[in-house]
Backbone as numpy.savetxt, mean C-alpha at the origin, in Angstrom:
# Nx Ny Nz CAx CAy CAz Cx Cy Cz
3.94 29.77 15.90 5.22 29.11 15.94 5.00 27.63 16.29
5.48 26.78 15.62 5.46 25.38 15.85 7.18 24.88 16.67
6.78 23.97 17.89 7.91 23.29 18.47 8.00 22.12 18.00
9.24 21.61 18.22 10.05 20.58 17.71 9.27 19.73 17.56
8.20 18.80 18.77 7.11 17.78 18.44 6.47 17.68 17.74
5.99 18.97 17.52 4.67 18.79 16.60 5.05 18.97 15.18
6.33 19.54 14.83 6.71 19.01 13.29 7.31 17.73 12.88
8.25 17.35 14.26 8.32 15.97 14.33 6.96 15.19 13.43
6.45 15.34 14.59 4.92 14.63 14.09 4.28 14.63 12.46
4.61 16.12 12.52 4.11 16.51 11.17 5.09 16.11 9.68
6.10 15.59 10.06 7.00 14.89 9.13 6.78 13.78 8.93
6.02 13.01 9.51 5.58 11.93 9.64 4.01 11.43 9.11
3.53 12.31 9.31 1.92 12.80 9.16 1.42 11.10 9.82
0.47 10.68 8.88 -0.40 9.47 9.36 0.49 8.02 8.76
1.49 8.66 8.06 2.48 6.83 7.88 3.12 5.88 9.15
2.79 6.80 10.13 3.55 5.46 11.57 2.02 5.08 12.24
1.19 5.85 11.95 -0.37 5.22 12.56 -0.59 4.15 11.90
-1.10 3.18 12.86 -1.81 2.07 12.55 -3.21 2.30 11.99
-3.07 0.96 11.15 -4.70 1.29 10.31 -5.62 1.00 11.04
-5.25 0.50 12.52 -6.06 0.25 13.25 -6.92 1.35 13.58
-6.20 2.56 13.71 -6.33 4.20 14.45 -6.70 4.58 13.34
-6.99 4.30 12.05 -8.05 5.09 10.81 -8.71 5.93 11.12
-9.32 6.81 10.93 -10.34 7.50 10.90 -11.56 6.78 10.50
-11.19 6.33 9.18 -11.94 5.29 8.13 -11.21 4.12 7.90
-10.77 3.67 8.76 -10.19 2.18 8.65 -11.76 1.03 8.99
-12.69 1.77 9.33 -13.78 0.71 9.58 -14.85 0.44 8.10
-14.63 1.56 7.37 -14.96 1.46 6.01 -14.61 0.59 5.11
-15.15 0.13 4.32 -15.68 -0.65 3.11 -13.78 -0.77 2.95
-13.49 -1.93 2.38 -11.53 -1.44 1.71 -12.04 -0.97 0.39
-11.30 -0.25 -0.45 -11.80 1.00 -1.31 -10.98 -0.37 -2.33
-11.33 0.27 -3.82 -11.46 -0.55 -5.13 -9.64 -1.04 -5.28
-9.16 -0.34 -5.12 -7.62 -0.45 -5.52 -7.27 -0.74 -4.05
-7.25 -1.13 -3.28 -7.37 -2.44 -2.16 -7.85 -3.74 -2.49
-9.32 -3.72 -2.89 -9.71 -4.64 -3.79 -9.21 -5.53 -4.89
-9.11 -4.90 -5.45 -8.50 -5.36 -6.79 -6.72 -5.87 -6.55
-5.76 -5.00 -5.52 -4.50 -5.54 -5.10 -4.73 -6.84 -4.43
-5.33 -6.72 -3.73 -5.52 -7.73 -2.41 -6.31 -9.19 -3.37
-7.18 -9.03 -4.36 -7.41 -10.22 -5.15 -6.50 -10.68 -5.50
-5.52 -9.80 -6.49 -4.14 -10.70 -7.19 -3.14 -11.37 -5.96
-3.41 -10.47 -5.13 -1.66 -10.98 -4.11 -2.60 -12.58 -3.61
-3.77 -12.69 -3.53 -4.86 -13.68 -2.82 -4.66 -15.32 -3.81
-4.39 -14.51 -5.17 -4.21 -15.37 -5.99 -3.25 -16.30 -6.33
-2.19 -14.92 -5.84 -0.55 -15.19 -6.40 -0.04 -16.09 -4.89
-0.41 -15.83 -3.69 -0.67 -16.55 -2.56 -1.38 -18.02 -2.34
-2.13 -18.23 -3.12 -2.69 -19.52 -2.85 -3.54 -19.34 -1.74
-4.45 -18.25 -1.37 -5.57 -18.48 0.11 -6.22 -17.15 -0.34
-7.50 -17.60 0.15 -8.84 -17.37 0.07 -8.80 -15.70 0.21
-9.70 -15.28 -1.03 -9.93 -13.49 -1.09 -11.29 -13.25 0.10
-10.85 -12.66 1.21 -12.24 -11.80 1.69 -12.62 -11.20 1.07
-13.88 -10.51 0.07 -14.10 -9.18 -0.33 -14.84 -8.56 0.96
-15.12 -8.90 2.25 -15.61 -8.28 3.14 -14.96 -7.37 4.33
-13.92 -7.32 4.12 -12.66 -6.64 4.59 -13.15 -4.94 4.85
-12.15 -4.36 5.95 -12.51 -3.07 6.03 -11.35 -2.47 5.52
-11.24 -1.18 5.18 -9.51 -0.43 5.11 -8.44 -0.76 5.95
-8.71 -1.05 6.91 -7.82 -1.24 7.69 -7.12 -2.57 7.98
-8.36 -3.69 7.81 -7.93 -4.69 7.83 -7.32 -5.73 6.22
-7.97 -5.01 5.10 -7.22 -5.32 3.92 -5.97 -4.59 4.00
-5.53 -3.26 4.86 -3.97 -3.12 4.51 -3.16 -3.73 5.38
-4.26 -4.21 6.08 -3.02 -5.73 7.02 -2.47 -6.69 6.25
-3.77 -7.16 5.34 -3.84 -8.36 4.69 -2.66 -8.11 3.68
-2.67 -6.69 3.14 -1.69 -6.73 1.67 -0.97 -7.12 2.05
-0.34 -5.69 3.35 1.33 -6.27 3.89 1.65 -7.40 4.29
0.56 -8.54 4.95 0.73 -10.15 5.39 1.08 -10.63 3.81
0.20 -10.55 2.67 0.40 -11.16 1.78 1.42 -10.64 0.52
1.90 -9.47 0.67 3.12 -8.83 0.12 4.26 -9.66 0.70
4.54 -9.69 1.88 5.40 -10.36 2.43 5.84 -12.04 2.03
4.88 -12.55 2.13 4.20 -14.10 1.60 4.76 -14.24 0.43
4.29 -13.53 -0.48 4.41 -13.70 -2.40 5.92 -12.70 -2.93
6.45 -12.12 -1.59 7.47 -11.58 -2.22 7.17 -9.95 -2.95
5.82 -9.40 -3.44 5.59 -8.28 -3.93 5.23 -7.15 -3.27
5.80 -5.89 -4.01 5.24 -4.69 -3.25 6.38 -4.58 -2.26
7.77 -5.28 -2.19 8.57 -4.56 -0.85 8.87 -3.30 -1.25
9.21 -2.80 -2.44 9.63 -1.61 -2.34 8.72 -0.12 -2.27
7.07 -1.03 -1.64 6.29 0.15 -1.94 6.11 0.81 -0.32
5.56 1.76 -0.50 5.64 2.64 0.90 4.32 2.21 2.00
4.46 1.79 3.07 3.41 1.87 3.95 2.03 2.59 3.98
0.94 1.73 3.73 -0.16 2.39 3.77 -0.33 3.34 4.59
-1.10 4.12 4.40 -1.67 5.28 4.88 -3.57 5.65 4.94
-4.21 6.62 5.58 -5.25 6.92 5.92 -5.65 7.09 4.57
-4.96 8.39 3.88 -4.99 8.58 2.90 -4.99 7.96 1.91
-4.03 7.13 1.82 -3.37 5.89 0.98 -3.57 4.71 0.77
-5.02 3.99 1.49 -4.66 2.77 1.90 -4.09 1.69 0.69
-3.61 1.91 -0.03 -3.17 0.85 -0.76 -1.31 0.74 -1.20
-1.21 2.14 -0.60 0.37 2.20 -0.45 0.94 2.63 -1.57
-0.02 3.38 -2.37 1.37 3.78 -3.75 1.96 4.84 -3.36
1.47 6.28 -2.41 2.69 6.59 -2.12 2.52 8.12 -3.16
2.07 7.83 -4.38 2.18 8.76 -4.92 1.05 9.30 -5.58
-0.21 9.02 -4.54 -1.61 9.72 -4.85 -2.01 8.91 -5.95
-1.81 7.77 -6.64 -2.94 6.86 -7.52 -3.67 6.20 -6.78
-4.73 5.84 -7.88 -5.31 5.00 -7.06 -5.56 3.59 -7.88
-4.48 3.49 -9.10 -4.31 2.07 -9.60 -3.18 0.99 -8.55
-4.10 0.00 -8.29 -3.30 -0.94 -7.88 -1.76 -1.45 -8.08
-1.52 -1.27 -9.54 -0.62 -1.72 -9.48 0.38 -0.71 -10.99
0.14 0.48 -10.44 0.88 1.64 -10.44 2.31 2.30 -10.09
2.88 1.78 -8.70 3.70 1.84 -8.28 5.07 1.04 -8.15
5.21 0.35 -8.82 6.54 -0.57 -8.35 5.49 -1.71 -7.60
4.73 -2.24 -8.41 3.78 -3.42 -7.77 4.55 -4.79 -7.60
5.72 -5.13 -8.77 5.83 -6.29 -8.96 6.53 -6.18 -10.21
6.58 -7.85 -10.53 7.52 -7.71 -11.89 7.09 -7.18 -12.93
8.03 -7.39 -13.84 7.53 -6.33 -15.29 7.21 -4.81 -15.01
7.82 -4.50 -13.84 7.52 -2.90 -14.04 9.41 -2.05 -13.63
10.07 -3.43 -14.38 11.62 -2.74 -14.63 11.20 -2.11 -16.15
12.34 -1.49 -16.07 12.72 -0.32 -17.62 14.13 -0.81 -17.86
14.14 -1.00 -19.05 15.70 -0.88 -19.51 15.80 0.40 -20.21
17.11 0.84 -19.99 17.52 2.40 -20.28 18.91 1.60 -20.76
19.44 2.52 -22.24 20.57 2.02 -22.96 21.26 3.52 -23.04
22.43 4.20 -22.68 22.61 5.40 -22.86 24.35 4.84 -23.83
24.29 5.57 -24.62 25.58 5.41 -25.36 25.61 4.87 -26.68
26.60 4.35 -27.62 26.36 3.91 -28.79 27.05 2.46 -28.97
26.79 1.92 -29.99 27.61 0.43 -30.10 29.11 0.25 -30.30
């Protein structure tokens, strides 16, 4: 039987942990960290670390998401996740990255 805390918790899983508290936040930042964190570096105007760990490139996105305006509507990195899509890819810019990833939908006739 599980009490109230610990599903609490478990509704939550590792999205309110800091990437500080990683498991593997001291690891290498993985390719689709990489590759996000170049464009936002770009689209930002300041200098790409590629020497970054997981933890500290998903600082950097959210500092530089914030900065350039992209990625608000994507979900908080995770252990799992570090790049924030949220929905298990692992393309950068997969998720609701930025512009050009509206749809127009026309339902009806002229």
């Amino acid at each position: 039987m599980t009490d109230k805390r610990t599903q609490a918790g478990a509704d939550t899983g590792n999205m309110e942990k800091d990437p500080g508290d990683w498991v593997t936040g001291d690891e290498p930042m993985t390719g689709a960290q990489r590759s996000y964190l170049k464009t936002l570096s770009e689209e930002a105007h300041v200098d790409f670390d590629d020497k970054l760990t997981k933890a500290e490139a998903s600082r950097r996105i959210d500092e530089l998401q914030h900065r350039t305006g992209r990625g608000l509507e994507r979900k908080r990195p995770t252990e799992d996740d570090p790049a924030g899509h949220g929905d298990g890819s692992t393309s950068p810019g997969s998720a609701g990255s930025g512009a050009g990833d509206e749809a127009t939908l026309s339902i009806g006739s002229d």
